[in-house]
Structures are given as structure tokens and as C-alpha cells.
N, C-alpha and C positions, 0 to 999 in steps of 0.2 A: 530578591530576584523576581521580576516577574515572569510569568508563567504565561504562553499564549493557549486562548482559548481553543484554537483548534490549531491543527496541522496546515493551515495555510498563510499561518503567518511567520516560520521558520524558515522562508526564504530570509525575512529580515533581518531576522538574528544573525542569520551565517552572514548574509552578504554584509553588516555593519559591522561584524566581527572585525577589532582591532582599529576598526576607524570608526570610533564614539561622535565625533562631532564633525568631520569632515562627509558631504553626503554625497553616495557612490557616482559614480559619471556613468552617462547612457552610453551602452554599446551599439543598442537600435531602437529608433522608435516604428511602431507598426501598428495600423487601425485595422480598424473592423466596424460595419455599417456606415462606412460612409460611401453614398450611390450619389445622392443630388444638387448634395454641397458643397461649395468650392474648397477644395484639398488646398489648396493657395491661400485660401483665407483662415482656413482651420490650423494651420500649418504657422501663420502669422500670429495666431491666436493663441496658441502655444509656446511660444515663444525659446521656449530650448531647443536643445539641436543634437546632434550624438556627438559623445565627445564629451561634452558639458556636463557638470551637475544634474541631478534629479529636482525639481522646482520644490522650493521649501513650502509653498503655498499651493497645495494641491485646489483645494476648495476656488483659490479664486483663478488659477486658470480653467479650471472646469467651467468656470461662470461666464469667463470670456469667449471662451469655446459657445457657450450656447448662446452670443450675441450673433452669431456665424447665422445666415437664412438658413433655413429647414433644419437648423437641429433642433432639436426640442429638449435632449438631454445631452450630455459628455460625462464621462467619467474616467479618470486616467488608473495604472494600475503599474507598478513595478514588480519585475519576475525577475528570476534567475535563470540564466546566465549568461555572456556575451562576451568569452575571453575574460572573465570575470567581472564582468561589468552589468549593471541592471540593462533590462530589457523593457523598454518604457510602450506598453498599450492603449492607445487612444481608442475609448468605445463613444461612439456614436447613436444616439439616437434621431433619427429624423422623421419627420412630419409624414404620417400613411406605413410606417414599417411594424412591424410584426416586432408585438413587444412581450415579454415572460414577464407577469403579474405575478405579484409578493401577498401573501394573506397577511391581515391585517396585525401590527404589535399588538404582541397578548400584553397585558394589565397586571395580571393578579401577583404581587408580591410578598403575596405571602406561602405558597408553591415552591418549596427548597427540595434540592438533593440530599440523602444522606448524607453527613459530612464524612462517612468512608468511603465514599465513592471519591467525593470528591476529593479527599485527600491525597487517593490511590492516584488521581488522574493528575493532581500537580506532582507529585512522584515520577510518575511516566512520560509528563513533559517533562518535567528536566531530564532524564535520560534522552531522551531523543534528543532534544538540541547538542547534547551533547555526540549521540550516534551519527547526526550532520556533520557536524565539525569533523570527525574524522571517517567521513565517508562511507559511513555501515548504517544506513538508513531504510536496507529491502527490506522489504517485508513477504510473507508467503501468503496469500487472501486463500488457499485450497481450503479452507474450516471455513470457509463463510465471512473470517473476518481474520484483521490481522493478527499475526504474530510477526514481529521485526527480529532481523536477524541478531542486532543488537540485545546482549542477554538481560543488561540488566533493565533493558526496557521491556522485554519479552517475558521477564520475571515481575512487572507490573501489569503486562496486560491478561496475566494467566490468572489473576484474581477478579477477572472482569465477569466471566461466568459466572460463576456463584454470586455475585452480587446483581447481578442484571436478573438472575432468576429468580432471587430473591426481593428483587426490587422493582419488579417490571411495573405495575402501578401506578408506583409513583415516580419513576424512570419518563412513563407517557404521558403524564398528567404538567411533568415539566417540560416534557415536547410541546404542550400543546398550548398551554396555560401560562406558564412563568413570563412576566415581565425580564428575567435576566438573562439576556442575552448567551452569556458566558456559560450558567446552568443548562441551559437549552443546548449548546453546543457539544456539551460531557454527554448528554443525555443522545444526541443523534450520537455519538459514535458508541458508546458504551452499550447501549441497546443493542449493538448488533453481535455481542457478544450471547445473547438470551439462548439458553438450548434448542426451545423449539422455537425456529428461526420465520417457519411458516407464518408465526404470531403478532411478528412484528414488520411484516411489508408496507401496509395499510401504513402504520406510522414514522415510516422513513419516506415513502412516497406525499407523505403530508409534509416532512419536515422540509423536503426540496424546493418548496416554495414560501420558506420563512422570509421573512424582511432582512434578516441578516449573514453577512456573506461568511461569515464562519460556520453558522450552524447550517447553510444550507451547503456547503465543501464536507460537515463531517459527514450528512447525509448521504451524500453521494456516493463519499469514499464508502461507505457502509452497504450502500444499495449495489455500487460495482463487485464487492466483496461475495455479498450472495447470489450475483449472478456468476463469481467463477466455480461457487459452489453447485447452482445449479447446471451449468453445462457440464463439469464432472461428476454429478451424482442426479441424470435425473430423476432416479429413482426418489428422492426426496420431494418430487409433485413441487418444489419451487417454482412460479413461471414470475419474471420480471417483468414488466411493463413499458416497453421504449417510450411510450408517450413522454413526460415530465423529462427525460434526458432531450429527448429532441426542441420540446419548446424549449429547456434551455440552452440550448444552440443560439437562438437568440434573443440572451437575455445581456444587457447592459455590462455585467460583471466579465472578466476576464476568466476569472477563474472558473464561474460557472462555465463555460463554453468548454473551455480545457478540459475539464472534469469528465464533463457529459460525454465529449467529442471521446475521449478515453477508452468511457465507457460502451460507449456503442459500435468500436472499435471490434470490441469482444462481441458485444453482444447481433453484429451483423456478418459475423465468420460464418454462419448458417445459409444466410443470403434470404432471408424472411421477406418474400416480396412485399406484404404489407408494411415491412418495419423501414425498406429501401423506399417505398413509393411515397412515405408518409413522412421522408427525412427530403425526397428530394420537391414534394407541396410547400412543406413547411419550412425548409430550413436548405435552399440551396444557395440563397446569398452567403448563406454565413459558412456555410459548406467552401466554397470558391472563396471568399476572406479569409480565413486561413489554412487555403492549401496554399494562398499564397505568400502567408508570413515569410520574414526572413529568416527567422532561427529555424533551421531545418528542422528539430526537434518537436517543434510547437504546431508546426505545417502539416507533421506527415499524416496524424491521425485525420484531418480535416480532407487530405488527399486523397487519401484508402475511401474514406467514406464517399468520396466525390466519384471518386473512379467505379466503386461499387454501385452507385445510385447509376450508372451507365452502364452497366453490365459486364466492367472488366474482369477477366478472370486473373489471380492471383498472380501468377505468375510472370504476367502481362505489368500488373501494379508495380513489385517488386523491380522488374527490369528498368524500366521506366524511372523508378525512385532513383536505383543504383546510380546509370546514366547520366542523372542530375538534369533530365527533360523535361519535369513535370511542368514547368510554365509553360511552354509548347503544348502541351498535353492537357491541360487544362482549358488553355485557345480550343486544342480540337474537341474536348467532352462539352463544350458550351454552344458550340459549333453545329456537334452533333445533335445536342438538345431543341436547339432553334429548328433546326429542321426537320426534327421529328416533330415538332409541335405545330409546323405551318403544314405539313403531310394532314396532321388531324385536318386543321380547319378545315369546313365544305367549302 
């Protein structure tokens, strides 16, 4: 059986579940970064449609995608769900946009995990994919990190502490260091099982900006984890850093955005003027891309944060969502921005 390296690739399992060789049909497809390139041509360039198959050739429509003027990258991504159908993301890179830098592939191969860790952790995945399959997938992040409600998965991640406390060393050594990918990936989630949790921020806020998009998904999941610990216990002196969530708002990946966007979701419930002012510098294209997704699911985090960065109050957000406004409402927080900005100018 293979075993995926982290929790972002059990969309796939579920959604091929039962259909081994036939490949899922798009329910929608939906971009993000594209501002100066022709959507006609990228669109052309892509070549599938909803409805259709998912393209067996990732790699080279990507390739045809970046003959398109001003992209400079493309990278497409399948998510779950659309009436049971994949969710197809076209990310865009173009020419002058604000891009999330990857620290460089660590080398060293000879950097392994315990093999009880790792054993624990192919354990734990197979639980979960199977917790997917029948829809007991929550988890509780109140401890800093998960526990799923799934028992016999929750009965492998409850040996995660003592082995992260006993292994923290060289837990971060393969954060940092290991050429394998897969090792790296055990290691951001399993780290944040460590007791004293203060210990390991420095090395999850490193690992967010790995080269690979597993180990930078278990990071995050990890780093969201202890920020819902810290807004229920600030007594534990945790503070999180919105920085590395917000640039990756816009980073190339799918997932990263989603993650982040999640993330900041919670960690802007406070309404942190520096944390709003430095999401709406940095990150309000990507912000407005997906409040306007179609899967309303994938939108709404990206909306709250849009409506926030304009000083709506909650309850205003909420109504608004309910109503199914928010493209209207989006026109007028863009509206509203413009014109506060020509107000600065002398």
C-alpha cells in the first residue's frame, strides 16, 4: 500500500477511490494570479473544460500554459470537491508579481528519522485514509496539535509526544538537512507534537518555506495548530508570526494559499492592525482571487480576510456571505480601496 507523505495528498486517494484507472472529471476549473494575461489564451492553453477528465499530462499543459505572454510560471492542482468531482486550480505566475521563495533542496542523505517514528507515522496514515473514506476525518488542534476524532488514528498520534521529546534533535536536523523529502514531511508534522511547544516555532516557521509542497502543508497544519493553542491559552507566552502565512498567499501552490488563508482566518479574529495592513500591501490580489473562487468553501476564508482588511465588522461579513452577495461586495471593498487611496494622493 502506499502511504502519502503528508495529509495533502488524501484528497487523491478518496477522490480515485473505486475508479483505479478511469481519471476524475472537473466539476470547476478556477485561477488565481492571473491580472495581465490573456484568460482566452490561457484558457486555450489548457485545453480541458469542466465536465471533462483531469489532463493525464500535468507537466506539459503547465508548459503550454507558460508559452501564454507574461506568465512566467503555471502550475495546475486538483482538490476536492464539486458534487464529487475534482476541482481543477490554475496558478499563475506573471511577469512583476509578488512571488513566495522556496529555500534551497537540502543534500544530505545520510540524515534519517528513527525508524519508530516512522513506522508510527505509516501506521497513522493508513488510519486516516481510511477515517476519509468514511467521513471521521476532524480533528481537535485545542493541544497545539492534532488529535483526530478517528480512534485508531488518534491511538497513533498519541505516541507522537514522547517520541518528538525524545527525538527533537534529530526530528530538526531532518527539517533542515535531509535530502528526503518524505522524511522531512514526518518531521514538520510530528514536531509539533514536542511538549515544550515554545521550542519548536523557529523550526516550523523554517519549514514553510521548503521546496516541497508536502512538507511545507504539514508545516502549516502544525503552525495553525499552535496558534489555536495560543489564542486559548495565552498564558503559554506562544506569539505566531503572520508574516510566512501571508507571503504565502502568494505562492504558486494551491494548497499553500488555502492553508495560509485558513490560517489567518483565526489568527485575524483579533483584528491586529499590523497583521490586516500587511495582508492588505502584500497579499490583496490574492486576497480578491479567491473570495472569488467558485467553490464557495474555498472562497469564504479569502472573503473574511478581504472584508477584514476593509474594516468590516463581523457581522456585516456573515450577512453578506449568507445572502450569497459577496461578488457585489467584493466590487464595492475594491471600490472602497481605490478611493481611499486617490484621497492619500497630494
Amino acid at each position: 500500500m502506499t502511504v502519502c507523505k503528508s495529509l495533502l495528498c488524501l484528497f487523491a486517494a478518496a477522490l480515485a477511490w473505486g475508479q483505479p484507472v478511469t481519471l476524475p472529471k472537473i466539476g470547476l476549473i478556477d485561477y488565481f494570479g492571473l491580472k495581465k494575461a490573456s484568460r482566452e489564451r490561457v484558457e486555450k492553453a489548457l485545453e480541458v473544460k469542466v465536465g471533462g477528465a483531469l489532463p493525464r499530462s500535468k507537466g506539459e499543459i503547465e508548459e503550454q500554459i507558460e508559452l501564454v505572454n507574461y506568465v512566467v510560471r503555471a502550475q495546475l492542482e486538483a482538490v476536492c470537491c464539486e458534487k464529487g468531482n475534482a476541482i481543477l486550480y490554475v496558478g499563475i505566475l506573471e511577469k512583476g508579481a509578488p512571488v513566495f521563495e522556496y529555500h534551497e533542496q537540502p543534500a544530505d542523505e545520510k540524515v534519517r528519522l528513527p525508524e519508530p517514528i516512522v513506522d508510527t507515522w505509516n501506521a497513522f496514515m493508513e488510519q486516516v485514509q481510511i477515517a476519509v473514506r468514511e467521513g471521521k476525518a476532524e480533528e481537535d488542534l485545542t493541544s497545539g496539535h492534532s488529535l483526530m476524532q478517528y480512534a485508531a488514528a488518534r491511538e497513533q498520534q498519541l505516541k507522537f509526544p514522547e517520541m518528538a521529546d525524545a527525538n527533537l534533535a534529530a526530528i530538526r536536523d531532518v527539517l533542515r538537512k535531509s535530502a528526503d523529502e518524505t522524511e522531512r514531511a514526518i518531521a514538520a508534522y510530528v514536531i509539533a507534537y514536542a511538549t515544550k511547544k515554545e521550542r519548536i516555532l523557529d523550526d516550523l516557521q523554517y519549514a514553510v518555506r521548503d521546496p516541497d509542497d508536502g512538507v511545507r502543508n504539514n508545516a502549516m497544519r502544525s503552525l495553525a495548530a499552535l496558534a489555536v493553542l495560543a489564542k486559548l491559552k495565552p498564558e503559554t507566552g506562544l506569539v505566531i508570526s503572520p508574516t510566512w502565512f501571508v507571503e504565502q498567499m502568494n505562492s504558486l501552490t494551491w494548497g499553500d494559499r488555502n492553508k495560509a488563508a485558513y490560517a489567518l482566518v483565526s489568527m485575524t479574529e483579533s483584528r491586529d492592525p499590523q497583521t490586516l495592513a500587511m495582508l492588505k500591501d502584500r497579499a490583496l490580489d490574492s486576497m480578491v482571487d479567491m473570495a472569488r473562487w467558485k467553490h464557495l468553501p474555498h472562497a469564504l476564508p479569502g472573503f473574511i480576510l478581504l472584508a477584514r482588511t476593509a474594516g468590516w465588522e463581523e457581522p456585516k461579513i456573515q450577512e453578506t456571505w449568507a445572502a450569497g452577495t459577496h461578488g457585489a461586495a467584493i466590487d464595492e471593498i475594491l471600490k472602497g480601496l481605490e478611493t481611499a487611496a486617490k484621497k492619500k494622493k497630494p
